[in-house]
N, C-alpha and C positions, 0 to 999 in steps of 0.2 A: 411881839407879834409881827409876821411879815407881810409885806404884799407886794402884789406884782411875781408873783410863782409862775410858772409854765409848764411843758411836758419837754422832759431832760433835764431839767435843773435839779443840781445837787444840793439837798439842804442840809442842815445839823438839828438834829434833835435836843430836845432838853434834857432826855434819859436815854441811857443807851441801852441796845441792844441786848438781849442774852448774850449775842457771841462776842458783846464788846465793843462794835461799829456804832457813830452815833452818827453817821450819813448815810442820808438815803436819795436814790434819786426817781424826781416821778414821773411814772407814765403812763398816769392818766388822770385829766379835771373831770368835774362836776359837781354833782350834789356829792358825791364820794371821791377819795382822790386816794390812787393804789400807791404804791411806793414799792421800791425793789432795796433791799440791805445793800448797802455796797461792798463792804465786808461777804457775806455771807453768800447774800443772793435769794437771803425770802424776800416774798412776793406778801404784802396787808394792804389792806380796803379799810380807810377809815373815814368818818364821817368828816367834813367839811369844817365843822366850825370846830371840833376832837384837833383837826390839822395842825389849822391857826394856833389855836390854844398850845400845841405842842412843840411846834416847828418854833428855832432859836433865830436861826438865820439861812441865808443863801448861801453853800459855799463857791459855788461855780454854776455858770449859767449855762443852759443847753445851746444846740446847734438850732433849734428850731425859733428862738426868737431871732438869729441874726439875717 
């Protein structure tokens, strides 16, 4: 599980993608948090705690926490 996420950080998922990507990066928190493929380029809205449970790690950190 991770913490400490933000908007622009690139995570790794547990399972990958259809198109094979297993990072993504987010851009947008809340009670839902959207993610873009980085690979690909789709766009999901998944529930918050779905996130957690999924998300492996950090791979890189956005411009907006510095």
């Amino acid at each position: 599980m991770i913490d400490g996420f933000d908007i622009g950080d690139a995570v790794e998922m547990k399972k990958p993608h259809a198109c094979g990507g297993s990072t993504w990066q987010i851009t947008r928190t809340g009670a839902d948090i959207k993610l873009k493929c980085c690979q690909c380029g789709r766009v999901v809205m998944m529930d918050r705690l779905d996130f957690l449970k999924r998300a492996k790690r950090i791979v890189a950190r956005g411009g907006e926490n510095e």
